[in-house]
Backbone as a chain_set.jsonl record, in Angstrom:
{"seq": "XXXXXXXXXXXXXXXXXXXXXXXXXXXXXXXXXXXXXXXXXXXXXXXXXXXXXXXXXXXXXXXXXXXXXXXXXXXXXXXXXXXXXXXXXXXXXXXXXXXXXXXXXXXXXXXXXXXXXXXXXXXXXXXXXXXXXXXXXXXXXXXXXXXXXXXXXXXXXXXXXXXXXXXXXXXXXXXXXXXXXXXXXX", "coords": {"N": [[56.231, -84.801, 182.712], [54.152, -86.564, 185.079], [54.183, -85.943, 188.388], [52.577, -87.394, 189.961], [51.789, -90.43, 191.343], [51.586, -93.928, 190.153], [49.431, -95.231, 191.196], [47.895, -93.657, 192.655], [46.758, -92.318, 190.592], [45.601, -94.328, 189.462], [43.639, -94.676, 191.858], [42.071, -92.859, 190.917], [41.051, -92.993, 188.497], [39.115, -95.105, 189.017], [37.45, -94.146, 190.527], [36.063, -92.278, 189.006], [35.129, -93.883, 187.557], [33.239, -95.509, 188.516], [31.698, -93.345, 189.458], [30.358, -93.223, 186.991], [31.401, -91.859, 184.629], [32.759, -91.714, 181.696], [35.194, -93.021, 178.979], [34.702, -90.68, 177.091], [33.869, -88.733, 178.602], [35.999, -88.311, 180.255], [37.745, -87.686, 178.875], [36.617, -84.815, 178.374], [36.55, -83.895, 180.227], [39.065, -83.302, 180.339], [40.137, -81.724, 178.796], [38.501, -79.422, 179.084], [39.582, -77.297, 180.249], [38.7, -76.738, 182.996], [39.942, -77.927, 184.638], [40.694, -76.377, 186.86], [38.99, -75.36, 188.068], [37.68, -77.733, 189.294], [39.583, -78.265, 191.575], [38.973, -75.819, 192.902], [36.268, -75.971, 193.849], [36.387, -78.601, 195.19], [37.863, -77.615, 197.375], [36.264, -75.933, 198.796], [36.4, -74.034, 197.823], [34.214, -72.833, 195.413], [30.805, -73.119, 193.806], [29.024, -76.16, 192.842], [26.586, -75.609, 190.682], [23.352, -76.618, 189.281], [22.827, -76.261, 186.136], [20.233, -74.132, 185.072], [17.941, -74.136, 182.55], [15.816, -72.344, 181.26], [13.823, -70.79, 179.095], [12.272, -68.854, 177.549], [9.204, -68.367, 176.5], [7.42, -66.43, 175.55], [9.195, -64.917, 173.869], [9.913, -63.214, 170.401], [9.318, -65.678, 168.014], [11.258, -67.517, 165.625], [10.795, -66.686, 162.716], [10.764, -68.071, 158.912], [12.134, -66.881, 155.747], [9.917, -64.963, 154.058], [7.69, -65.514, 154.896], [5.05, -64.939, 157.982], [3.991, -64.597, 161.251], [1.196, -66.0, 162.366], [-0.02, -66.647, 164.57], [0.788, -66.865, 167.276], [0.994, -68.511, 170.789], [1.567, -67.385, 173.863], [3.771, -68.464, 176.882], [5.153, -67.71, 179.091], [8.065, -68.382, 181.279], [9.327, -71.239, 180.869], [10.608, -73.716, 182.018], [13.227, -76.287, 180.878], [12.475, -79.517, 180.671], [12.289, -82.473, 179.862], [10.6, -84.791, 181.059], [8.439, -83.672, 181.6], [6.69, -83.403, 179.582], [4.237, -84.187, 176.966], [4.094, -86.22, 174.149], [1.532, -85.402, 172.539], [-1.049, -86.879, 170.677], [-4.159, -86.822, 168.994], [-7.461, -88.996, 168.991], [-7.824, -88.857, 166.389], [-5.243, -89.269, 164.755], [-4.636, -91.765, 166.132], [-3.771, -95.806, 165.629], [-3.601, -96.018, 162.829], [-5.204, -94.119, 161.621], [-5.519, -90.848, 159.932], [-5.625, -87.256, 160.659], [-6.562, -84.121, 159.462], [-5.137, -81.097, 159.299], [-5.824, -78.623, 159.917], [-8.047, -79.453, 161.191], [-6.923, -80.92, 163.317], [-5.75, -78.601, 164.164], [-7.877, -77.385, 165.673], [-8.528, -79.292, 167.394], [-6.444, -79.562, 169.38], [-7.198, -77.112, 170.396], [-7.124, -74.806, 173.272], [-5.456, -76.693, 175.022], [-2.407, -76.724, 176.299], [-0.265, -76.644, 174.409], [3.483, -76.586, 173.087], [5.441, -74.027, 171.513], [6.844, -72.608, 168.613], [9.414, -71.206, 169.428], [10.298, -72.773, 171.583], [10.671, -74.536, 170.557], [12.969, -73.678, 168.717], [15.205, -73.378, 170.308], [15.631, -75.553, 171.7], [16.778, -76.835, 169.253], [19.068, -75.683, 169.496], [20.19, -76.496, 171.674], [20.56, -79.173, 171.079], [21.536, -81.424, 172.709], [20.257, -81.728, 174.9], [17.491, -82.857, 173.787], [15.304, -85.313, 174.526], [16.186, -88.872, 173.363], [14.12, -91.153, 173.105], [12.634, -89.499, 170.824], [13.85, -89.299, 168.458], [13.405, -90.606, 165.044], [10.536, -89.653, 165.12], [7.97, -87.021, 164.252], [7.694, -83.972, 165.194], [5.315, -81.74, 166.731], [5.07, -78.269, 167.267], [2.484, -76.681, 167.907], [2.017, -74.379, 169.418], [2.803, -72.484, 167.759], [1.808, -70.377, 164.919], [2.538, -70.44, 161.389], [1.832, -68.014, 158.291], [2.556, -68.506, 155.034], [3.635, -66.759, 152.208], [1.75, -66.886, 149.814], [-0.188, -67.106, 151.41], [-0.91, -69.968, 153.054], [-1.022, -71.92, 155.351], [0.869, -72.917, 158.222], [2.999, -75.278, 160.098], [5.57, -75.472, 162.562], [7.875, -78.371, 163.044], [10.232, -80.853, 164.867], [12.699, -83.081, 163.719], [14.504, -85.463, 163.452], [17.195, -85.962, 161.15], [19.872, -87.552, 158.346], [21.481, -87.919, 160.991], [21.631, -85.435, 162.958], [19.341, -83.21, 164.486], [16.892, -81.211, 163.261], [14.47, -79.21, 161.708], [11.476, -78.798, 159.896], [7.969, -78.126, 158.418], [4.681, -78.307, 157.896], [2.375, -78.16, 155.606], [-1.09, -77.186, 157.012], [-3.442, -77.837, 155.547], [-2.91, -80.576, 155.241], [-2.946, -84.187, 155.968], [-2.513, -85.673, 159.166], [-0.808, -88.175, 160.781], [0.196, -91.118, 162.957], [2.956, -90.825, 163.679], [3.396, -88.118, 164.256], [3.366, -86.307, 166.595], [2.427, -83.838, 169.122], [4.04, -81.577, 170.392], [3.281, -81.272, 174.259], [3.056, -79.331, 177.247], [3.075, -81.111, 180.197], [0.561, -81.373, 182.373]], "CA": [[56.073, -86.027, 183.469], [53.45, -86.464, 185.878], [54.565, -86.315, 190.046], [51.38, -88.153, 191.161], [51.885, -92.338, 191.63], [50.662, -94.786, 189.236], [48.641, -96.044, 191.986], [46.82, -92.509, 192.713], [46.102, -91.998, 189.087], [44.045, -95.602, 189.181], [42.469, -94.625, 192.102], [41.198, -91.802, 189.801], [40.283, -93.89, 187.469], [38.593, -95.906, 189.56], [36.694, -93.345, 191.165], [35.75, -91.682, 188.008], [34.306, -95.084, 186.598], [32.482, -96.072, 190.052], [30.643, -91.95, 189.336], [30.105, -92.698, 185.761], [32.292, -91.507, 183.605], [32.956, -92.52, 179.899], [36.139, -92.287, 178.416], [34.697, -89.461, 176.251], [33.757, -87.898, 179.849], [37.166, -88.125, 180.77], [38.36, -86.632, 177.47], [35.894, -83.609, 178.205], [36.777, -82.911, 181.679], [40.909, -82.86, 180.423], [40.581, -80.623, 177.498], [37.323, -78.505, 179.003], [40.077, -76.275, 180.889], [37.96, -76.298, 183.819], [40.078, -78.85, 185.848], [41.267, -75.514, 188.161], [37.853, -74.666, 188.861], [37.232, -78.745, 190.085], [39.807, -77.996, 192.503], [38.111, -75.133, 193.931], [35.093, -77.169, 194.411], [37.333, -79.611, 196.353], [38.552, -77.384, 198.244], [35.305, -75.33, 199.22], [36.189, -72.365, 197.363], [33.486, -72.517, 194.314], [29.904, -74.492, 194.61], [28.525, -76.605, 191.844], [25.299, -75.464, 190.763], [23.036, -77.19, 188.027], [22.258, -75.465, 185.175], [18.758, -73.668, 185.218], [17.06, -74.252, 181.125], [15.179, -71.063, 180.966], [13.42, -70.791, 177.897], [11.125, -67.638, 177.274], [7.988, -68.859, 175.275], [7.122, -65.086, 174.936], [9.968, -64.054, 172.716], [9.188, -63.388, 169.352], [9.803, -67.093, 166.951], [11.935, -67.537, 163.877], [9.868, -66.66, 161.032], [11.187, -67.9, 157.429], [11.755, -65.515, 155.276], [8.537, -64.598, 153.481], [6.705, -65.859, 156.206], [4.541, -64.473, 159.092], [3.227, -65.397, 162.331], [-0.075, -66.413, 162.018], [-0.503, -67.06, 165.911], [1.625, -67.057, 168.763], [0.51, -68.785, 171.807], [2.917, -67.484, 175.025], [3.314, -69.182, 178.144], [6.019, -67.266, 180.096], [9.473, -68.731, 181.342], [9.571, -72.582, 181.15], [12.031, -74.673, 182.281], [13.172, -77.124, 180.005], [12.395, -81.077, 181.599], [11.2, -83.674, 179.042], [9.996, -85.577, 181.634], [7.178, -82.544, 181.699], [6.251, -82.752, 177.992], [3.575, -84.804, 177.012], [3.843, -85.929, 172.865], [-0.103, -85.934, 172.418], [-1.35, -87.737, 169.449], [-5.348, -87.131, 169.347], [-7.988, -90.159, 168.838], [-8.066, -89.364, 164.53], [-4.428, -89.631, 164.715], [-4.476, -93.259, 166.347], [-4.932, -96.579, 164.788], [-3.838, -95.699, 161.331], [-5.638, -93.118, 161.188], [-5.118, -89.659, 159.677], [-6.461, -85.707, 160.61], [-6.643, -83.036, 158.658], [-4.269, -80.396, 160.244], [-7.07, -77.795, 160.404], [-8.957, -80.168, 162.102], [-6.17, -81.072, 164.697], [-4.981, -77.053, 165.047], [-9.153, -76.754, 166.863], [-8.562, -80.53, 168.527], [-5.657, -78.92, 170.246], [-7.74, -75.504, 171.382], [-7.653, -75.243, 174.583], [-4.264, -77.655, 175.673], [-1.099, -76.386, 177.016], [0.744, -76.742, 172.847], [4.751, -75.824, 173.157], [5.28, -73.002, 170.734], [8.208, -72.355, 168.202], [10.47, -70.529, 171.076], [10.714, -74.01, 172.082], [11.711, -76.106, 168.793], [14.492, -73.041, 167.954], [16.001, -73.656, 172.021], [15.861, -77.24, 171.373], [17.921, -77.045, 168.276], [20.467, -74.561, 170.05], [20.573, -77.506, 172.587], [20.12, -80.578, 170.702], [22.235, -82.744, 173.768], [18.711, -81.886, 175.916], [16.072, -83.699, 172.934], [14.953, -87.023, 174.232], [17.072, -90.175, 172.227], [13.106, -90.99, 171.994], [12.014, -88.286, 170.094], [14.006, -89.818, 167.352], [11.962, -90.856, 164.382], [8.802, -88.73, 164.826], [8.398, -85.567, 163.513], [7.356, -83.436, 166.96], [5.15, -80.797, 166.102], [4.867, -77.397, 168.087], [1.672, -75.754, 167.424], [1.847, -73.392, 169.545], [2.771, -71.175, 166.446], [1.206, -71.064, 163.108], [2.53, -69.234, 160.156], [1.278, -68.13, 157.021], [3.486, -68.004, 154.214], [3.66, -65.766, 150.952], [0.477, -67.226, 149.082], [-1.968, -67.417, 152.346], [-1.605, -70.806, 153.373], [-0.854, -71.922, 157.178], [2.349, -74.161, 158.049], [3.537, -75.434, 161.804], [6.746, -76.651, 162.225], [8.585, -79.28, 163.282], [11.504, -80.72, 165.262], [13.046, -83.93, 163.383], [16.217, -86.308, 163.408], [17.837, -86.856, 160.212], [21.026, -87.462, 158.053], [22.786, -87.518, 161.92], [20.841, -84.326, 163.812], [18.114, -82.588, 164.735], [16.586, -80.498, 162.264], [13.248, -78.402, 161.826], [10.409, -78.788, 159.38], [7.091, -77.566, 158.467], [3.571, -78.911, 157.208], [0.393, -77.73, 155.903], [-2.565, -77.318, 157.885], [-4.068, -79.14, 154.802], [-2.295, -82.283, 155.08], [-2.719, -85.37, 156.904], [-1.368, -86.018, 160.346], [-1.101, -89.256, 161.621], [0.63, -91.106, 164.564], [4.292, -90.316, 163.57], [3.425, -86.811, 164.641], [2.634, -85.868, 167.715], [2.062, -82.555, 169.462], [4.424, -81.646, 171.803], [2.356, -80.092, 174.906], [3.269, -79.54, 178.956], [2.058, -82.07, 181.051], [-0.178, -80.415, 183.709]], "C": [[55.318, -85.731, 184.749], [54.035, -86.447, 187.692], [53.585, -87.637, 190.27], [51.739, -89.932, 190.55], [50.925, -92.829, 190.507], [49.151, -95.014, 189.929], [47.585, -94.583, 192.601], [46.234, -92.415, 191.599], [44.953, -92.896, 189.188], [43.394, -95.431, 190.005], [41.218, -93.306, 191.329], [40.264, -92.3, 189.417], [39.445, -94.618, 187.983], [37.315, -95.096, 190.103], [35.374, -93.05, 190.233], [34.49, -92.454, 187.098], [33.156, -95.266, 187.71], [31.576, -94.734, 189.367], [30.167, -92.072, 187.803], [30.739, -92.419, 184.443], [32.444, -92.472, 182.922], [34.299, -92.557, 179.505], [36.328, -91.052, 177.99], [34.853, -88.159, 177.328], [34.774, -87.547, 179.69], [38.435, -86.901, 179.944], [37.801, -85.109, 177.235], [36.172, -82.88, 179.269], [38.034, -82.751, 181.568], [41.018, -81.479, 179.488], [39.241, -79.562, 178.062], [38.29, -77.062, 179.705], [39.264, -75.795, 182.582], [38.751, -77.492, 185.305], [40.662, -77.619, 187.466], [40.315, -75.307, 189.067], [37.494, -76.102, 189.941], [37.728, -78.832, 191.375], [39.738, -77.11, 193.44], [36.921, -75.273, 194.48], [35.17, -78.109, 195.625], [37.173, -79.105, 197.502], [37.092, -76.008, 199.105], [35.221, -73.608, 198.649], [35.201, -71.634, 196.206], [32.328, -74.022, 194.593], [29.467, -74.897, 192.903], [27.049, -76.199, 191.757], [24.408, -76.086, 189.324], [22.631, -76.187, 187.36], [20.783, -74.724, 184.647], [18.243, -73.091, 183.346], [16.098, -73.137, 181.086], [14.986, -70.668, 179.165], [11.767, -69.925, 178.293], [10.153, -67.339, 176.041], [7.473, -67.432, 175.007], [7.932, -64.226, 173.725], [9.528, -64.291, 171.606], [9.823, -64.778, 168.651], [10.501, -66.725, 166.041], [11.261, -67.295, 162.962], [10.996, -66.805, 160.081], [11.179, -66.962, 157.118], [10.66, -65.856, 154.308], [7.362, -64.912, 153.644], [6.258, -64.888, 157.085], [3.902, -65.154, 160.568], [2.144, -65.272, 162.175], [-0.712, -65.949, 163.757], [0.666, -67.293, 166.516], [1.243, -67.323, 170.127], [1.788, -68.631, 173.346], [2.325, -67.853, 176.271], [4.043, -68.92, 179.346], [7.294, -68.119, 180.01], [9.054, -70.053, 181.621], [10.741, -73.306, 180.62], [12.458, -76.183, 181.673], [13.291, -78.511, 181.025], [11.796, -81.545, 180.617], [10.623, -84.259, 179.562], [8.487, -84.501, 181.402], [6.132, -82.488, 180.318], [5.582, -84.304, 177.211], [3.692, -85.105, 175.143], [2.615, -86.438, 172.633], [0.125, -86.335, 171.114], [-3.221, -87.493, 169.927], [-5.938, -88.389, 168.853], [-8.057, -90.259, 167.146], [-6.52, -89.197, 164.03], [-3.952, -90.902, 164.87], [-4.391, -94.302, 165.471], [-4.816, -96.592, 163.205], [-4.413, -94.48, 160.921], [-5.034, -92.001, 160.812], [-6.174, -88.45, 159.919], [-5.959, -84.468, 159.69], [-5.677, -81.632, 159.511], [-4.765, -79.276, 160.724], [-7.879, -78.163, 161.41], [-8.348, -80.16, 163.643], [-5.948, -79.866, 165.178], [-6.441, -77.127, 165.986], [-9.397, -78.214, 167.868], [-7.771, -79.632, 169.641], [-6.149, -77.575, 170.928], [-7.598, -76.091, 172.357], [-5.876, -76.061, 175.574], [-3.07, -76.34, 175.453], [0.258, -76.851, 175.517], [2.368, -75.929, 173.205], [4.598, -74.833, 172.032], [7.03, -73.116, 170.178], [9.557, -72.181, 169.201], [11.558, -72.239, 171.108], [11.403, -75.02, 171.222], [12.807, -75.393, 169.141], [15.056, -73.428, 169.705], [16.398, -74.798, 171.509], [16.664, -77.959, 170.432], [19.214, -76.446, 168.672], [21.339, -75.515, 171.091], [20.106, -79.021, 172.082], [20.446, -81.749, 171.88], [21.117, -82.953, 174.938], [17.354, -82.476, 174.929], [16.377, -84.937, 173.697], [15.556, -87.856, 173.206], [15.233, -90.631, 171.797], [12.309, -90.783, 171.382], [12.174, -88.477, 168.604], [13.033, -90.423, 166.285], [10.697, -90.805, 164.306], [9.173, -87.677, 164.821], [7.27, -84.733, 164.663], [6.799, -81.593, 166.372], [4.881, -79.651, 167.315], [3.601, -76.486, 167.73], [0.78, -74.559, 168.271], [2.001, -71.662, 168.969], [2.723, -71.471, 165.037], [1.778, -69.74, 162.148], [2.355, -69.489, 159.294], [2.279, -67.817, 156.042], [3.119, -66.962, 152.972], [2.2, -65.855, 150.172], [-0.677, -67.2, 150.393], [-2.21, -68.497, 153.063], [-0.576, -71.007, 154.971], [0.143, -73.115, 157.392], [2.558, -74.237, 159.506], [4.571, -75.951, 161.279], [6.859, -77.247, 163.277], [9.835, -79.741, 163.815], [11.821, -82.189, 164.38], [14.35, -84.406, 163.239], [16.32, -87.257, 161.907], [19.341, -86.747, 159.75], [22.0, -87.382, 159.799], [22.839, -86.245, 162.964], [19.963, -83.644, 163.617], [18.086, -81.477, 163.674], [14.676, -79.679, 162.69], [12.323, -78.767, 160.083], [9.269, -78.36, 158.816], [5.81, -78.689, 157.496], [2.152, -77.954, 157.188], [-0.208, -78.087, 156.441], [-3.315, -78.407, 156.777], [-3.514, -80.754, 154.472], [-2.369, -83.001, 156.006], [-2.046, -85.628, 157.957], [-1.52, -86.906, 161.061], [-0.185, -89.376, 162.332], [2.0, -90.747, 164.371], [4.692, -88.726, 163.957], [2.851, -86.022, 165.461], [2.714, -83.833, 167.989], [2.92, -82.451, 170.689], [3.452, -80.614, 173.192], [2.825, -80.085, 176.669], [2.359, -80.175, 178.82], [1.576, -80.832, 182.431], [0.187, -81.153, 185.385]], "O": [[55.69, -84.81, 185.476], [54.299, -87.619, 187.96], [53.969, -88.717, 190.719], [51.868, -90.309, 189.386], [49.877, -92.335, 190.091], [48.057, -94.982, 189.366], [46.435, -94.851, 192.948], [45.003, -92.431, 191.63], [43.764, -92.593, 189.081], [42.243, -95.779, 189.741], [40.002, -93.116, 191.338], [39.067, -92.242, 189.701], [38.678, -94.952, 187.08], [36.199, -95.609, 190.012], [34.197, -93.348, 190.437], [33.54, -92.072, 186.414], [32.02, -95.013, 187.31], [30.645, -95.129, 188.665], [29.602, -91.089, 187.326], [30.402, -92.876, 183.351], [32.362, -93.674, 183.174], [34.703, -91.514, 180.019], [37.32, -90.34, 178.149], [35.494, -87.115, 177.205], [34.93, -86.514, 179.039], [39.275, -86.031, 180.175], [38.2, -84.336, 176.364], [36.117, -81.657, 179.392], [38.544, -82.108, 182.486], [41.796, -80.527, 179.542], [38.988, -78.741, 177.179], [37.792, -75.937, 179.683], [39.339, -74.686, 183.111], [38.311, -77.743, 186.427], [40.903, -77.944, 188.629], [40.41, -75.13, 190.282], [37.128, -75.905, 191.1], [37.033, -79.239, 192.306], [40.202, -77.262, 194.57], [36.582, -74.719, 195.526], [34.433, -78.322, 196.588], [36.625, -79.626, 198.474], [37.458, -75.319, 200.057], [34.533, -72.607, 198.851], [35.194, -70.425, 195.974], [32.507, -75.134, 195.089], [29.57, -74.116, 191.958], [26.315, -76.44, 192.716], [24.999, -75.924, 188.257], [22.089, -75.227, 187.908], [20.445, -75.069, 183.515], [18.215, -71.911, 182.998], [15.206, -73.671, 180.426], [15.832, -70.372, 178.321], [10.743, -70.2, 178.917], [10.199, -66.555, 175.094], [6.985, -67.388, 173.878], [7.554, -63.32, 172.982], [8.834, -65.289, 171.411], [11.036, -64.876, 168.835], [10.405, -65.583, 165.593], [11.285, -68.239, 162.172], [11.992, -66.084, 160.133], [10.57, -66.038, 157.658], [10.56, -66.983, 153.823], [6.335, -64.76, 152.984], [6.949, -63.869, 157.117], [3.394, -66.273, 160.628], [1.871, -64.163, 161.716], [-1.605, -65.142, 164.014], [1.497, -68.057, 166.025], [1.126, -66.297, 170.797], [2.588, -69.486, 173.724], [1.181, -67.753, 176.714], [3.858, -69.518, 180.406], [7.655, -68.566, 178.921], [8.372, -70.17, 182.639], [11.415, -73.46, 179.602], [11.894, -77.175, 182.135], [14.061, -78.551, 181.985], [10.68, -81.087, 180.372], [9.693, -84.673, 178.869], [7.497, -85.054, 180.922], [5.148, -81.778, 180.114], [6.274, -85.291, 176.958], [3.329, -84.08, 174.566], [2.425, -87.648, 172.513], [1.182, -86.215, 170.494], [-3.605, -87.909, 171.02], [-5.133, -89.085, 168.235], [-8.269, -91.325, 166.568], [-6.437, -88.972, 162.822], [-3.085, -91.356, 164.125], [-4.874, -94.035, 164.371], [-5.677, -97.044, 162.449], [-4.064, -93.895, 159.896], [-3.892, -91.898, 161.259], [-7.335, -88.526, 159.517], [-4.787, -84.187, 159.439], [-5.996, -81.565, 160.698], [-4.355, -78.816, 161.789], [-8.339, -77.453, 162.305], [-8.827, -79.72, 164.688], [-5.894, -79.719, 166.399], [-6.21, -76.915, 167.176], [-10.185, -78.279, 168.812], [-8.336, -79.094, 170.593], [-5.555, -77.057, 171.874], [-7.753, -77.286, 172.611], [-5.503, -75.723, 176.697], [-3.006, -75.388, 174.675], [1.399, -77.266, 175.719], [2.365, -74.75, 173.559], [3.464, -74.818, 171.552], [8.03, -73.469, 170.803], [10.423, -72.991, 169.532], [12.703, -72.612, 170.85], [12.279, -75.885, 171.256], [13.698, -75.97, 169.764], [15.281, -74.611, 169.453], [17.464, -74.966, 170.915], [17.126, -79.098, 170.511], [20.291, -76.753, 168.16], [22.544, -75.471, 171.339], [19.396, -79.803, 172.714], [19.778, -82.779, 171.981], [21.02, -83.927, 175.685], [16.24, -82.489, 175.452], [17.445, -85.542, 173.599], [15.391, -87.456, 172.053], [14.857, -90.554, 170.627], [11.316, -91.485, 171.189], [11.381, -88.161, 167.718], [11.897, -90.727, 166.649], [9.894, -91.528, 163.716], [10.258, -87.221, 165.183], [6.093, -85.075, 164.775], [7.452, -80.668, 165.887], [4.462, -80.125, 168.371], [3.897, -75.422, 167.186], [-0.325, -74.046, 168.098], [1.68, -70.522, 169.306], [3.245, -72.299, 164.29], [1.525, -68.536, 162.196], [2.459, -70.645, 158.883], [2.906, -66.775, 156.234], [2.031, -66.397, 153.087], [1.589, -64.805, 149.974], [-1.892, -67.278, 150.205], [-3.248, -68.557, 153.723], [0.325, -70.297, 155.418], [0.111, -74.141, 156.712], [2.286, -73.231, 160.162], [4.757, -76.567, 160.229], [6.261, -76.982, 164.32], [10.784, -79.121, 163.335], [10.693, -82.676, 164.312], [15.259, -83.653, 162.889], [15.926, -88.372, 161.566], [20.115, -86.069, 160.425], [23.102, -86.833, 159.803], [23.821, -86.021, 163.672], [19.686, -83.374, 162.449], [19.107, -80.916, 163.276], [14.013, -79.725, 163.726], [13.1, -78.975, 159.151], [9.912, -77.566, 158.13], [6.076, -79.57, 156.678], [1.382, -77.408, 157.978], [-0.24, -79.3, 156.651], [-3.679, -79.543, 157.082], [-3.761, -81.658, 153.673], [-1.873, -82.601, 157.059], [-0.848, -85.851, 157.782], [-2.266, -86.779, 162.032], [0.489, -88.395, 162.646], [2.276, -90.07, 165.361], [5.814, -88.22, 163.977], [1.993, -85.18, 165.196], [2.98, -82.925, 167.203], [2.693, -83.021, 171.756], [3.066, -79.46, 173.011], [2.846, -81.204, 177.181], [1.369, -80.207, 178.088], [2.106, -79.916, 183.059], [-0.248, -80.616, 186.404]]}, "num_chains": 1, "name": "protein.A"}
């Protein structure tokens, strides 16, 4: 049985709602085990610090098995922000249109392309994808691999059945607007 007053509890509650909080919140900050640490926060003895997304586009990618990297484009330590991340679509993507995926890998020379690194993070942290990212298939071509026979595949981040998932497409196939390019914004 609780000590603390009905009437403290609601200003809790009250508080809690006024900052935000969800129910589910509420249900995450009781069972997270961390309510000792909130009161060392309180009380000046521990500081809140935000979480720093560090994602190291140099490490080596996931390769399938019986796959290779084709190409690896690295870009050092970037800090995960969607606001930063541009999903290009070039002009024979627009409009109906469709490109050839050969075509688009030498549109894209040259641009600032995320790279694998970045999909596999992004699946490790699905609760940091954009809600809308949903229903397009988000391609990273900052890494190309070749599979078993020779031919050249990028993948993909996509939302189905209920979560994020991964992908891949031939270079020889069609890519229209449902599939952008994810790339830093400059």
């Amino acid at each position: 049985m609780s000590t603390l007053s009905i009437g403290l509890l609601n200003q809790l509650g009250d508080a809690l709602e006024a900052a935000g909080f969800s129910p589910d919140d509420v249900t995450k900050l009781r069972t997270s085990g961390k309510l000792g640490d909130v009161k060392k926060v309180i009380h000046g003895l521990m500081e809140i610090k935000p979480v720093e997304n560090i994602i190291d586009t140099d490490a080596q990618p996931f390769c399938p098995d019986g796959w290779k990297v084709e190409e690896h484009q690295k870009a050092g330590k970037l800090e995960w922000n969607p606001a930063k991340v541009i999903l290009h679509l070039d002009q024979g993507q627009k409009n109906g249109k469709c490109l050839e995926g050969n075509n688009l890998r030498k549109a894209l020379k040259g641009q600032p392309v995320m790279n694998a690194v970045v999909l596999d993070w992004l699946l490790a942290h699905p609760e940091l994808i954009p809600e809308e990212w949903k229903g397009k298939y988000i391609y990273f071509w900052g890494t190309i691999y070749r599979d078993s026979v020779g031919r050249l595949y990028v993948r993909c981040l996509y939302w189905g059945d209920g979560s994020w998932g991964w992908r891949c497409r031939w270079l020889g196939d069609g890519w229209g607007g449902g599939s952008p390019a994810a790339v830093a914004a400059s």
